[in-house]
N, CA, C and O atoms as a Tinker XYZ file with bonds, in Angstrom:
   472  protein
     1  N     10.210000   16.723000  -37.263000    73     2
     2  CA    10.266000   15.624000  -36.315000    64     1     3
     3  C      9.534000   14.425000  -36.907000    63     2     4     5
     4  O      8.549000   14.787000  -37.550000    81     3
     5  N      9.692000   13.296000  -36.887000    73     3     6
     6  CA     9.580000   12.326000  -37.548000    64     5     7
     7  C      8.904000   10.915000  -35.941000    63     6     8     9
     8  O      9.389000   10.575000  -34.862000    81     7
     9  N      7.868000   10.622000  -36.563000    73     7    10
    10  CA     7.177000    9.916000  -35.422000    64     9    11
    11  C      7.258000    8.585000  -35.600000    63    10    12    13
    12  O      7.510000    8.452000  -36.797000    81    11
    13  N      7.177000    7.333000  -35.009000    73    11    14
    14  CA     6.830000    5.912000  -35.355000    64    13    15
    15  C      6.037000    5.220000  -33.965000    63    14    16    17
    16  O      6.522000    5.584000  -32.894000    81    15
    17  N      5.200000    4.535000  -33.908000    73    15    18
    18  CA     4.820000    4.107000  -33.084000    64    17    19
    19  C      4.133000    2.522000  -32.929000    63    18    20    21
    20  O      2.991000    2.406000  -33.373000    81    19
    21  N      4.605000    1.633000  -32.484000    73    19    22
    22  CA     4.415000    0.747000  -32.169000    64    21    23
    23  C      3.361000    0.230000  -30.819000    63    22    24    25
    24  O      3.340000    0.796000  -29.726000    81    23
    25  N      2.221000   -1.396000  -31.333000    73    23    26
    26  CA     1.310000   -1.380000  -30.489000    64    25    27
    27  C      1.352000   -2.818000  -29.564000    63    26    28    29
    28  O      1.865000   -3.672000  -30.288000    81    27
    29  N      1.105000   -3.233000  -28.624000    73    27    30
    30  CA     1.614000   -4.433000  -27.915000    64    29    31
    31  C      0.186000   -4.641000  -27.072000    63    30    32    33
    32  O     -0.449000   -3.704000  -26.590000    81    31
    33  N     -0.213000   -6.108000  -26.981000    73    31    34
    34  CA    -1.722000   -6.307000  -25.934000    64    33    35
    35  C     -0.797000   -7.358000  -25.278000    63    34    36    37
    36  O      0.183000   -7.989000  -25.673000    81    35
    37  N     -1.449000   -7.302000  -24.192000    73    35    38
    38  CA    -1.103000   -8.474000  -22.874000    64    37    39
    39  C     -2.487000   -8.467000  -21.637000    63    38    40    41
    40  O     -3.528000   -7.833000  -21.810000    81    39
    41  N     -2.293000   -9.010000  -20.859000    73    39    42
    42  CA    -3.787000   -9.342000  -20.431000    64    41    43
    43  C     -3.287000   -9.285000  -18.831000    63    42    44    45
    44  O     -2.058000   -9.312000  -18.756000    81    43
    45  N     -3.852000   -9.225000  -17.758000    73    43    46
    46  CA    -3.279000   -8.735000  -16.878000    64    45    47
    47  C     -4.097000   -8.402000  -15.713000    63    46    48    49
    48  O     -4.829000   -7.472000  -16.051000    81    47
    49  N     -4.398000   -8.860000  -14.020000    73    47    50
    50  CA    -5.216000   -8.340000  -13.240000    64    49    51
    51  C     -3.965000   -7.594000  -12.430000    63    50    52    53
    52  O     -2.761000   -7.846000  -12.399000    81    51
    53  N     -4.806000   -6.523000  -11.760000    73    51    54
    54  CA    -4.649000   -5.766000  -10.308000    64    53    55
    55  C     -5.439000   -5.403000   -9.425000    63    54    56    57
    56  O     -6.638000   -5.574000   -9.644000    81    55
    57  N     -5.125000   -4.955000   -8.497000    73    55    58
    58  CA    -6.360000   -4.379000   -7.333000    64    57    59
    59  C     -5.582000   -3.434000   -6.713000    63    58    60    61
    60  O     -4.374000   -3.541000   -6.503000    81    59
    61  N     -6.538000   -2.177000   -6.317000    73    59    62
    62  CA    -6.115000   -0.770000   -6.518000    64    61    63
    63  C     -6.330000   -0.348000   -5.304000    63    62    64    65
    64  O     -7.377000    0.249000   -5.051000    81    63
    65  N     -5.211000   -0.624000   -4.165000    73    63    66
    66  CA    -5.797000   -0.908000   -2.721000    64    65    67
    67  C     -5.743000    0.784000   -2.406000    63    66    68    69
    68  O     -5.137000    1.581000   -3.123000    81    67
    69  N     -6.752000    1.259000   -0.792000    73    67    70
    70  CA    -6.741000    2.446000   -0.357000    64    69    71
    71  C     -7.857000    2.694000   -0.912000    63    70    72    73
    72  O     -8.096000    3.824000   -0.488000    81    71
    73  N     -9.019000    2.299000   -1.818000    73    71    74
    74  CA   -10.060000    3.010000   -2.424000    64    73    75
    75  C    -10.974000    3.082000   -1.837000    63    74    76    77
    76  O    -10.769000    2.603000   -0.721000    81    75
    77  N    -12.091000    3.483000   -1.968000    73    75    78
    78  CA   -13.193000    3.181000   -0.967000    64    77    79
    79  C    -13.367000    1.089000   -1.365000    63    78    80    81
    80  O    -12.633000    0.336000   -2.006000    81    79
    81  N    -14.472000    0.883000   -0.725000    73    79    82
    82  CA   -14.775000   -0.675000   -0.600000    64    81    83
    83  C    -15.855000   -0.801000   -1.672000    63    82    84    85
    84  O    -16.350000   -1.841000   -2.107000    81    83
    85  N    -16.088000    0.293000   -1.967000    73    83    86
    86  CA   -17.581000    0.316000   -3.071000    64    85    87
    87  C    -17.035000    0.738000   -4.558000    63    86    88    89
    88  O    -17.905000    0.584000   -5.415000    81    87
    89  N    -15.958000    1.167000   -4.986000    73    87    90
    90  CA   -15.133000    1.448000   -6.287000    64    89    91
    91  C    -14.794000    0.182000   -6.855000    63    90    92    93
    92  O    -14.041000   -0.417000   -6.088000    81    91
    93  N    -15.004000   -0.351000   -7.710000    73    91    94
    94  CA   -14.867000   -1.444000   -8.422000    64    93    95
    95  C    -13.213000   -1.603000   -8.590000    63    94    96    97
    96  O    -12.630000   -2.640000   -8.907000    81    95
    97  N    -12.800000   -0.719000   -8.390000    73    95    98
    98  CA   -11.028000   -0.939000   -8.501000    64    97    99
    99  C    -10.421000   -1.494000   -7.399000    63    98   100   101
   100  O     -9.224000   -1.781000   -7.388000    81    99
   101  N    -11.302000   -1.696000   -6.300000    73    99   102
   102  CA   -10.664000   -2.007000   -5.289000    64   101   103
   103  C    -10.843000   -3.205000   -5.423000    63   102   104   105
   104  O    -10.177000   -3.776000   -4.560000    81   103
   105  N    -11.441000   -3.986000   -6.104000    73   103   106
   106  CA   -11.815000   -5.489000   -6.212000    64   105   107
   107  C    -10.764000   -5.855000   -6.801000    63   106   108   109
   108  O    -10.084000   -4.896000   -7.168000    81   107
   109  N    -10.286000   -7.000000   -7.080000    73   107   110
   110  CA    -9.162000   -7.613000   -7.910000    64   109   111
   111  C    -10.065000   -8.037000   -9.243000    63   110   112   113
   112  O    -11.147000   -8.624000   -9.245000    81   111
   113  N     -9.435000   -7.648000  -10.162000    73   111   114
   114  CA    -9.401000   -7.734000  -11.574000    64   113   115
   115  C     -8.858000   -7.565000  -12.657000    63   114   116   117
   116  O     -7.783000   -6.983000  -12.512000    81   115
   117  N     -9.053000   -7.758000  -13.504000    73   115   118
   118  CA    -7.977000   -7.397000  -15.074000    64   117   119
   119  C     -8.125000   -7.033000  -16.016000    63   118   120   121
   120  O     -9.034000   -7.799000  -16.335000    81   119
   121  N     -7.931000   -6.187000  -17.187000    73   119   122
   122  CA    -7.731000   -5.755000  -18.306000    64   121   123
   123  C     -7.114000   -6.617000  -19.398000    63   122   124   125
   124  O     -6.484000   -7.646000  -19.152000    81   123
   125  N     -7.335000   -6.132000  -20.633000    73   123   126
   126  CA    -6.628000   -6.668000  -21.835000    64   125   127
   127  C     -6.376000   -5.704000  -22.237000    63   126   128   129
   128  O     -7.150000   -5.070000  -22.953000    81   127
   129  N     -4.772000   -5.146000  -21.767000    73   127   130
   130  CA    -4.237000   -3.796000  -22.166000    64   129   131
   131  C     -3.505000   -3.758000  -23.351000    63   130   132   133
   132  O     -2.916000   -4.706000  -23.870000    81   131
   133  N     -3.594000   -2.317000  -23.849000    73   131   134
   134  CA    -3.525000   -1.868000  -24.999000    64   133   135
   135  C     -1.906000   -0.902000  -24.431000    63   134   136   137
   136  O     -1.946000    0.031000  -23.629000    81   135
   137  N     -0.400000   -1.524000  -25.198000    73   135   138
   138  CA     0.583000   -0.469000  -25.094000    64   137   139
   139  C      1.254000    0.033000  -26.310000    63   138   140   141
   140  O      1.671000   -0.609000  -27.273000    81   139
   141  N      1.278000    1.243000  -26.092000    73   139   142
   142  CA     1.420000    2.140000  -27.376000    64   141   143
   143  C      2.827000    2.556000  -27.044000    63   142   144   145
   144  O      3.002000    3.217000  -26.021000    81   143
   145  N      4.021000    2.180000  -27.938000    73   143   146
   146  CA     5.143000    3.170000  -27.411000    64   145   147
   147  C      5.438000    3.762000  -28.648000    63   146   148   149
   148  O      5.373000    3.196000  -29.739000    81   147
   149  N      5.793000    5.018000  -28.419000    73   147   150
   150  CA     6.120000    5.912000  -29.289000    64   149   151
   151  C      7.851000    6.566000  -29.388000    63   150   152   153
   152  O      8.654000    6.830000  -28.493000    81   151
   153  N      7.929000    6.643000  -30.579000    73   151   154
   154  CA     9.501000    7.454000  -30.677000    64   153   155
   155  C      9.861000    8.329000  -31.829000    63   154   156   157
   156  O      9.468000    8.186000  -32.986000    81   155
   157  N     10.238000    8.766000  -31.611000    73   155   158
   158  CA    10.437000   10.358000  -32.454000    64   157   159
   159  C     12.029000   10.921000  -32.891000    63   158   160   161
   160  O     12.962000   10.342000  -32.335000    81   159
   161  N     12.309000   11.874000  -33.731000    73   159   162
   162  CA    13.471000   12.044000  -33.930000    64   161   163
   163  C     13.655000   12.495000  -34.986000    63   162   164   165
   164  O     13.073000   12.094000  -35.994000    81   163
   165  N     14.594000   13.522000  -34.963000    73   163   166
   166  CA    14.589000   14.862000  -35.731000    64   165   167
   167  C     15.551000   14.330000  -37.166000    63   166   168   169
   168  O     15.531000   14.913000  -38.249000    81   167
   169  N     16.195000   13.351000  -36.914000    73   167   170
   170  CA    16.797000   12.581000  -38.283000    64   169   171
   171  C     16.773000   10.851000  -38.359000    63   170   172   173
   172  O     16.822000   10.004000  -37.467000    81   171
   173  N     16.703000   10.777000  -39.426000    73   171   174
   174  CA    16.527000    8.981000  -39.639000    64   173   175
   175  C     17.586000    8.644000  -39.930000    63   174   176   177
   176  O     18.489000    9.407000  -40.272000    81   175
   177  N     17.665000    7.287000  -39.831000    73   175   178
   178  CA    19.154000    6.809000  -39.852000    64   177   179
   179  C     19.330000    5.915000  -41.120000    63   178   180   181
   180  O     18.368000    5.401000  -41.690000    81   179
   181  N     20.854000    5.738000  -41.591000    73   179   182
   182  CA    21.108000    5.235000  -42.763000    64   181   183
   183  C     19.849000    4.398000  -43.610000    63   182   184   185
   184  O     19.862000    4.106000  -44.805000    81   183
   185  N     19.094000    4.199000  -42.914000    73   183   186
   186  CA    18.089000    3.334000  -43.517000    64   185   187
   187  C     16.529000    3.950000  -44.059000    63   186   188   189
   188  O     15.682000    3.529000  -44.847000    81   187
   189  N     16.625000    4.887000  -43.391000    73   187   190
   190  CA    15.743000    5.816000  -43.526000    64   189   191
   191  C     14.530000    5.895000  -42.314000    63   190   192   193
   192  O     13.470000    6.493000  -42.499000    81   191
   193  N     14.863000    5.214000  -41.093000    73   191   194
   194  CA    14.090000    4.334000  -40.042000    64   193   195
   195  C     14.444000    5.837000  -38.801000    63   194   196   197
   196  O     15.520000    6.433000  -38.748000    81   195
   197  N     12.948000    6.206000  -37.752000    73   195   198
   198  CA    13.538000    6.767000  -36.459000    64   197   199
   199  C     14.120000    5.077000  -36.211000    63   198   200   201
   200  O     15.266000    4.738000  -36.504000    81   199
   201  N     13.167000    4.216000  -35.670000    73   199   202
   202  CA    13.982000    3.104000  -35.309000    64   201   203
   203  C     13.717000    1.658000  -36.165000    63   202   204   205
   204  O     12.543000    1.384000  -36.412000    81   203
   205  N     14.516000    0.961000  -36.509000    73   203   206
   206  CA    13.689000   -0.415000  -36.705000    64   205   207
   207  C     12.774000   -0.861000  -36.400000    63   206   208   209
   208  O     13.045000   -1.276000  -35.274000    81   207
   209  N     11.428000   -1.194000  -36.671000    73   207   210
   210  CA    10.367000   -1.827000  -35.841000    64   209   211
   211  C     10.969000   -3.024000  -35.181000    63   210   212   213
   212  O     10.979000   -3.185000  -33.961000    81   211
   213  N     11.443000   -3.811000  -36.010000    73   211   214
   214  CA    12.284000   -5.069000  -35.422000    64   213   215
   215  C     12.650000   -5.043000  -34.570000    63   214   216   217
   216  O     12.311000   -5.906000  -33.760000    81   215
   217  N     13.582000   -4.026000  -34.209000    73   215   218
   218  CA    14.454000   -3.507000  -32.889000    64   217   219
   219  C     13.889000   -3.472000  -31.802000    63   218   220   221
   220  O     14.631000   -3.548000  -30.822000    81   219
   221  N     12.351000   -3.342000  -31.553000    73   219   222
   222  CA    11.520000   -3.088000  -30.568000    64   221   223
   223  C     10.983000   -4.609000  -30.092000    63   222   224   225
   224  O     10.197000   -4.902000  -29.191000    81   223
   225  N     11.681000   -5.432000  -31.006000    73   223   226
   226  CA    11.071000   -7.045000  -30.282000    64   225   227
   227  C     10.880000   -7.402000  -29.006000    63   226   228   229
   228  O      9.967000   -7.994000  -28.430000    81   227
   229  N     11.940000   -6.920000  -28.649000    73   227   230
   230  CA    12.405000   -7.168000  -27.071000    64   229   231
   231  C     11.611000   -6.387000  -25.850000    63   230   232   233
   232  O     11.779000   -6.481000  -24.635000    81   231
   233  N     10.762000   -5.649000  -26.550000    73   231   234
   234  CA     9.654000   -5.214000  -25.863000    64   233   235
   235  C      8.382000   -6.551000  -25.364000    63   234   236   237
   236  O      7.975000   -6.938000  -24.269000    81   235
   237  N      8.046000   -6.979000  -26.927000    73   235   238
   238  CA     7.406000   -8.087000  -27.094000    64   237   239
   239  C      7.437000   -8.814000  -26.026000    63   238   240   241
   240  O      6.631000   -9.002000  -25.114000    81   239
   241  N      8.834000   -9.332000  -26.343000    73   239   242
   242  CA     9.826000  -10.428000  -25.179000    64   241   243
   243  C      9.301000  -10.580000  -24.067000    63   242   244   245
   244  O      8.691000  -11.613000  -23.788000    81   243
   245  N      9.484000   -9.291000  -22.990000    73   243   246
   246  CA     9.491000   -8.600000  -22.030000    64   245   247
   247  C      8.736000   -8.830000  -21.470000    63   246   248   249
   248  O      8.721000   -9.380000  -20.369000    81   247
   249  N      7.290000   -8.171000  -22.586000    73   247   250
   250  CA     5.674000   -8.052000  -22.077000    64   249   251
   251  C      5.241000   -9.655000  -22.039000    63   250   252   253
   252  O      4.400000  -10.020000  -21.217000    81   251
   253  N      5.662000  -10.310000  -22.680000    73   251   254
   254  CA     5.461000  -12.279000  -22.870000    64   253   255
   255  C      5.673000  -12.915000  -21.610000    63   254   256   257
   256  O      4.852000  -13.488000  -20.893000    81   255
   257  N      7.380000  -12.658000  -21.383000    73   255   258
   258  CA     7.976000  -13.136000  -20.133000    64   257   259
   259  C      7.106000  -12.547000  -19.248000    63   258   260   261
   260  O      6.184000  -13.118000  -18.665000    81   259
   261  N      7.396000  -11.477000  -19.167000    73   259   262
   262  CA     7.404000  -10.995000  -17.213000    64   261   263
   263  C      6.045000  -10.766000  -17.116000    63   262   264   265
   264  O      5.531000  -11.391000  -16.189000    81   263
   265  N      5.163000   -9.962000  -17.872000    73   263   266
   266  CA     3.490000   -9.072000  -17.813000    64   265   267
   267  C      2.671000   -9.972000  -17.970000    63   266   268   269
   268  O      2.376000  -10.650000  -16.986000    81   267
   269  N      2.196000  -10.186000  -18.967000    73   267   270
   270  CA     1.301000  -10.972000  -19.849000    64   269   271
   271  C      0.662000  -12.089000  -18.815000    63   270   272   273
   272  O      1.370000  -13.008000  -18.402000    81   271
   273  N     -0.679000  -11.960000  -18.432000    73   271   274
   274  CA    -1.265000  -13.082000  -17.403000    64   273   275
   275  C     -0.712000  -13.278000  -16.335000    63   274   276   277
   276  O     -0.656000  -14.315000  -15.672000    81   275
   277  N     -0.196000  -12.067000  -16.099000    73   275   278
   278  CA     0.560000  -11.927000  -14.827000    64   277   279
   279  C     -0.880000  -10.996000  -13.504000    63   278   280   281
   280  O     -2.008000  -10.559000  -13.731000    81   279
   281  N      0.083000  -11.072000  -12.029000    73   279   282
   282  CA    -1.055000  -10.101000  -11.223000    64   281   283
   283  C      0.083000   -9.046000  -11.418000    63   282   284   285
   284  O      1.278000   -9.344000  -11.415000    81   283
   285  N     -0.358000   -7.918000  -11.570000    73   283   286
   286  CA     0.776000   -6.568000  -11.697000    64   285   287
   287  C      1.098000   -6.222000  -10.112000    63   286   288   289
   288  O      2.229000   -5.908000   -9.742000    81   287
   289  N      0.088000   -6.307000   -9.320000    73   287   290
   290  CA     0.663000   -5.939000   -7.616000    64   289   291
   291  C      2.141000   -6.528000   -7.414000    63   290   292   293
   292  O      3.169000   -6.051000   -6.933000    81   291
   293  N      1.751000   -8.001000   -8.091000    73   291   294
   294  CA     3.330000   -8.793000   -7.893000    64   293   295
   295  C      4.484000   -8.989000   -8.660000    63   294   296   297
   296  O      5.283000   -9.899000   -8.437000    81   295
   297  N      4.619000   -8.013000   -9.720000    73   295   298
   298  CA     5.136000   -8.348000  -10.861000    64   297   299
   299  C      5.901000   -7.055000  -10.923000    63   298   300   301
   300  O      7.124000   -6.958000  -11.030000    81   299
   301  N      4.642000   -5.631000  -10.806000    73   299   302
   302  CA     5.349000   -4.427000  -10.786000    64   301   303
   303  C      5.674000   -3.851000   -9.612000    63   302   304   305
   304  O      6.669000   -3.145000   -9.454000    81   303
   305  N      4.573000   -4.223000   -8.455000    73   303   306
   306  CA     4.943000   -4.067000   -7.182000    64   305   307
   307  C      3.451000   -2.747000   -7.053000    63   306   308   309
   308  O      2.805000   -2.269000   -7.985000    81   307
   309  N      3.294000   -2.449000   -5.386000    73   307   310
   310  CA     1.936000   -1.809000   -5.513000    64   309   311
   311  C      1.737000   -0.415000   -5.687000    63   310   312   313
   312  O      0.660000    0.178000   -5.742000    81   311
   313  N      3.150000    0.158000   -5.788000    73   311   314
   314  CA     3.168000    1.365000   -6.355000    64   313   315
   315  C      3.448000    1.392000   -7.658000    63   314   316   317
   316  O      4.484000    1.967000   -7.989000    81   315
   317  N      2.720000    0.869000   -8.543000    73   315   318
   318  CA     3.121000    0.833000  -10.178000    64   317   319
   319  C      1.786000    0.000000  -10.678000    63   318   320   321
   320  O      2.103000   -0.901000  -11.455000    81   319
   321  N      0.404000    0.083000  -10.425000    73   319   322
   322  CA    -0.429000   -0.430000  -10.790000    64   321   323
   323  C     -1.407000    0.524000  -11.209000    63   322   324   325
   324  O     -2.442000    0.091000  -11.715000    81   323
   325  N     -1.257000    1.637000  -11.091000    73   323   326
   326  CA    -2.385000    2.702000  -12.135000    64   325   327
   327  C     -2.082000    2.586000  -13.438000    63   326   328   329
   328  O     -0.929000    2.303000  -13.763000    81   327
   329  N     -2.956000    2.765000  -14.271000    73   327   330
   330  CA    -2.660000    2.904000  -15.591000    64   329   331
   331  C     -1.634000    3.949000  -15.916000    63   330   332   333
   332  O     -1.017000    3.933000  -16.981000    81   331
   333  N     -1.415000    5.089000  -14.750000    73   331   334
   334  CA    -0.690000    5.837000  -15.399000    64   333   335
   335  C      0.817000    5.478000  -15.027000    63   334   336   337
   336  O      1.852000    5.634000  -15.675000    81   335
   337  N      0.542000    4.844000  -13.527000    73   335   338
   338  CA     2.149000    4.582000  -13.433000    64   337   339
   339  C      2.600000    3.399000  -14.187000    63   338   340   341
   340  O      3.823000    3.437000  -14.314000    81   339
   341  N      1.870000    1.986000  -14.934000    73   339   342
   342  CA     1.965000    1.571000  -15.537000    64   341   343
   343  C      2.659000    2.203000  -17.030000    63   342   344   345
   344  O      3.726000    1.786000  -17.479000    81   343
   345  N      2.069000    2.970000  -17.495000    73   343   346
   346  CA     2.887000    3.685000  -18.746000    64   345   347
   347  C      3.819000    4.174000  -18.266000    63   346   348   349
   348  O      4.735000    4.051000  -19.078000    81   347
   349  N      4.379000    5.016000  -16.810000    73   347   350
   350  CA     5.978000    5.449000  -16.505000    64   349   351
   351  C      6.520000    3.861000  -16.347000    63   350   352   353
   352  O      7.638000    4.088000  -15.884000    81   351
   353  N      6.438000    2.611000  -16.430000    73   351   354
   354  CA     7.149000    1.950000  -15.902000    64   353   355
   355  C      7.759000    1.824000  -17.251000    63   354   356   357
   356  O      8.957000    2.044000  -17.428000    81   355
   357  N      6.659000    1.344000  -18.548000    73   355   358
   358  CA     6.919000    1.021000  -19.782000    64   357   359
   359  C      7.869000    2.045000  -19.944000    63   358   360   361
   360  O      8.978000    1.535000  -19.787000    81   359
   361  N      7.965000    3.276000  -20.189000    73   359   362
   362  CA     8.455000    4.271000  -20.897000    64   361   363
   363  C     10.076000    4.267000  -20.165000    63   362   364   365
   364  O     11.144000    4.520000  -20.723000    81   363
   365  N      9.901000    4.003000  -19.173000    73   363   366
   366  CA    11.544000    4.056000  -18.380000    64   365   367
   367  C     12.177000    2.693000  -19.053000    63   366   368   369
   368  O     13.342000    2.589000  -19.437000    81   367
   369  N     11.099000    1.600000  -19.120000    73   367   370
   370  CA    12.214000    0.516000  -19.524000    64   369   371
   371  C     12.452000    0.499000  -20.783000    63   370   372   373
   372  O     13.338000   -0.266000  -21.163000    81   371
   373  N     11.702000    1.369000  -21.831000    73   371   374
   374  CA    12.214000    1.269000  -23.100000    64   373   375
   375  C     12.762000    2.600000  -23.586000    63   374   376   377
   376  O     12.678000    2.909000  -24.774000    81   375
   377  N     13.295000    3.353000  -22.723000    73   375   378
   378  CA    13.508000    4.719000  -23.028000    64   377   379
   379  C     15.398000    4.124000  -22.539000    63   378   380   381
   380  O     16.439000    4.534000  -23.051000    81   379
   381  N     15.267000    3.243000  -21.595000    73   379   382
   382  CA    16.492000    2.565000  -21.460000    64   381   383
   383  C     17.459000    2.110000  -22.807000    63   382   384   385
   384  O     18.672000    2.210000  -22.993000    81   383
   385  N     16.264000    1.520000  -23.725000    73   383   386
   386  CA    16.765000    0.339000  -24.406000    64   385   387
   387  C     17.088000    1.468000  -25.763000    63   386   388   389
   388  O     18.082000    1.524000  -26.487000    81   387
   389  N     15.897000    2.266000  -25.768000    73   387   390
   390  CA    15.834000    3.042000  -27.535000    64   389   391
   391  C     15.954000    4.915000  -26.894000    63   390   392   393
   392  O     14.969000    5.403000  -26.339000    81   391
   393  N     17.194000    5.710000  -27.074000    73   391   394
   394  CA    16.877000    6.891000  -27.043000    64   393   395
   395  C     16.035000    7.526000  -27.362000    63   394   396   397
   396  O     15.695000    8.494000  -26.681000    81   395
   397  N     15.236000    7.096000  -28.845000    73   395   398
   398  CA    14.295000    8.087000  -29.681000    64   397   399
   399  C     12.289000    7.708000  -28.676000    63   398   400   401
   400  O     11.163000    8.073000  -29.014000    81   399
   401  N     12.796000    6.827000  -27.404000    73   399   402
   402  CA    11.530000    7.173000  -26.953000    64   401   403
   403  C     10.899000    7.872000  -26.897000    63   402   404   405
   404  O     11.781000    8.729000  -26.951000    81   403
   405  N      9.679000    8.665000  -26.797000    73   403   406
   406  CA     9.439000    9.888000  -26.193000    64   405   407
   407  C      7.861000   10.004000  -25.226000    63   406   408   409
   408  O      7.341000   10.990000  -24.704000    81   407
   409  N      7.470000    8.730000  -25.265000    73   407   410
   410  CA     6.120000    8.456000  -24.397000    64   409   411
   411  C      5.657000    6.973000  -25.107000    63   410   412   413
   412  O      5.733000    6.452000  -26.220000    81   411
   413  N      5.043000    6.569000  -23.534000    73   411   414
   414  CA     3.918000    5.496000  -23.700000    64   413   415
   415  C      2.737000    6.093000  -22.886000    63   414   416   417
   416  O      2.492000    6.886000  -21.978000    81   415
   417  N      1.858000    4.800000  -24.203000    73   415   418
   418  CA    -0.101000    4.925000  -23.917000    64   417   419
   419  C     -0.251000    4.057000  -22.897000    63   418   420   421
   420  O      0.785000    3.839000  -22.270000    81   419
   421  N     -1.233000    3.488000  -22.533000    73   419   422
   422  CA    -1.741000    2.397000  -22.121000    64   421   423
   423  C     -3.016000    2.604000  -22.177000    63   422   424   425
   424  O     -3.553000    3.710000  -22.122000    81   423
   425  N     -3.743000    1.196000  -22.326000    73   423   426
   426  CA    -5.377000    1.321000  -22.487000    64   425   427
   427  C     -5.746000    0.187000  -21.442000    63   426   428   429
   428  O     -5.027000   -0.792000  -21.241000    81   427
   429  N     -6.705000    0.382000  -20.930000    73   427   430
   430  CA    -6.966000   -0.581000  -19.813000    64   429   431
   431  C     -8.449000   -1.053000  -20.467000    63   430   432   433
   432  O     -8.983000   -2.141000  -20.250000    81   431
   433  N     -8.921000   -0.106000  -21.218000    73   431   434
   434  CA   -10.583000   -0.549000  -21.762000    64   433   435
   435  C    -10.806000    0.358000  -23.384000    63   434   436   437
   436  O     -9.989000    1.244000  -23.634000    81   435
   437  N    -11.761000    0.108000  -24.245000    73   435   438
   438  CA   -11.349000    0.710000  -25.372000    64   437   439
   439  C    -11.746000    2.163000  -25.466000    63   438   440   441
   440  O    -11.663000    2.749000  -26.545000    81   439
   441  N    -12.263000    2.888000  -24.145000    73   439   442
   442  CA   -13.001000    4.157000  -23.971000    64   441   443
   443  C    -11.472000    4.771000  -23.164000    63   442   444   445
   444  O    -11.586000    5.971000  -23.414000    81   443
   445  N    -10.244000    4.641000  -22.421000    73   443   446
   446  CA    -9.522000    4.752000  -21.832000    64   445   447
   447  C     -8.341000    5.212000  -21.899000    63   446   448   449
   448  O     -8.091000    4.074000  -21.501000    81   447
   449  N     -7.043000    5.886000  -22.030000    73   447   450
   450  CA    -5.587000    6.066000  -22.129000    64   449   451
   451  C     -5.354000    6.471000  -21.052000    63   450   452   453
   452  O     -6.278000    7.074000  -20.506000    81   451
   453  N     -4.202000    6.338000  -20.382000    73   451   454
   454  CA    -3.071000    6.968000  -20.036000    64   453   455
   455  C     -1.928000    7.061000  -20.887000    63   454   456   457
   456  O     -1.591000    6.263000  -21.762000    81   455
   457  N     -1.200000    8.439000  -20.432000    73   455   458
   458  CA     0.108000    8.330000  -21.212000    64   457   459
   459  C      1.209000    8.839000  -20.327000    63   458   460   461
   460  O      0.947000    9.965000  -19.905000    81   459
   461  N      2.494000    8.306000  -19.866000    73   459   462
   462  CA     3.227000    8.845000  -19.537000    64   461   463
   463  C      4.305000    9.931000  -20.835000    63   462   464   465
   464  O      4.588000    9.380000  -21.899000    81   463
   465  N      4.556000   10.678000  -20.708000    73   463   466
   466  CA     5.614000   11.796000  -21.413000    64   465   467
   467  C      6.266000   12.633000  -20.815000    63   466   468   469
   468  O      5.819000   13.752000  -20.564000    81   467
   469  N      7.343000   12.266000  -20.511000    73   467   470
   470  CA     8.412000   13.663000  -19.921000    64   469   471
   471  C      8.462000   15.004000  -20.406000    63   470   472
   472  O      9.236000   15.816000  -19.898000    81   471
């Protein structure tokens, strides 16, 4: 199996409603997140590539346009603001774009991951 993995930062507040009033997550704030997507695959293609790195621009794109200095409550909506459902959102939209997905990281701080993986 043959691995490649690509890394993306964007910057980003949320607030993590339902918590107690004394959890610092419940406050509104933001990260300078760290996304890791990964893809895998049991043969490489004419080029010798699982995928083009290139090919993954449109990730870039994505995270520029829509994420990036964005509030995520309003962007991803308020069921998609944990770090972990944050990595299922990534991983569905680029598991869309590239078959050889097979999980995303996310880092919210440099002590931190989530990962979504099916």
């Amino acid at each position: 199996m043959y691995t490649i993995s690509k890394e993306y930062h964007f910057s980003a507040s949320h607030q993590l409603h339902g918590l107690p009033a004394d959890h610092p997550c419940a406050r509104l704030h933001g990260h300078n997140y760290i996304v890791v997507v990964i893809l895998q695959s049991d043969n490489l293609d004419q080029y010798g590539f699982v995928r083009d790195y290139r090919a993954l621009d449109a990730l870039k794109q994505y995270i520029d346009e829509c994420i990036d200095h964005r509030h995520l409550n309003e962007v991803l909506g308020e069921d998609c603001i944990t770090a972990e459902q944050i990595a299922r959102h990534f991983y569905d939209w680029c598991k869309a774009r590239w078959p050889e997905v097979s999980a995303v990281r996310i880092s919210e701080t440099p002590k931190t991951w989530a990962e979504y993986r099916p």
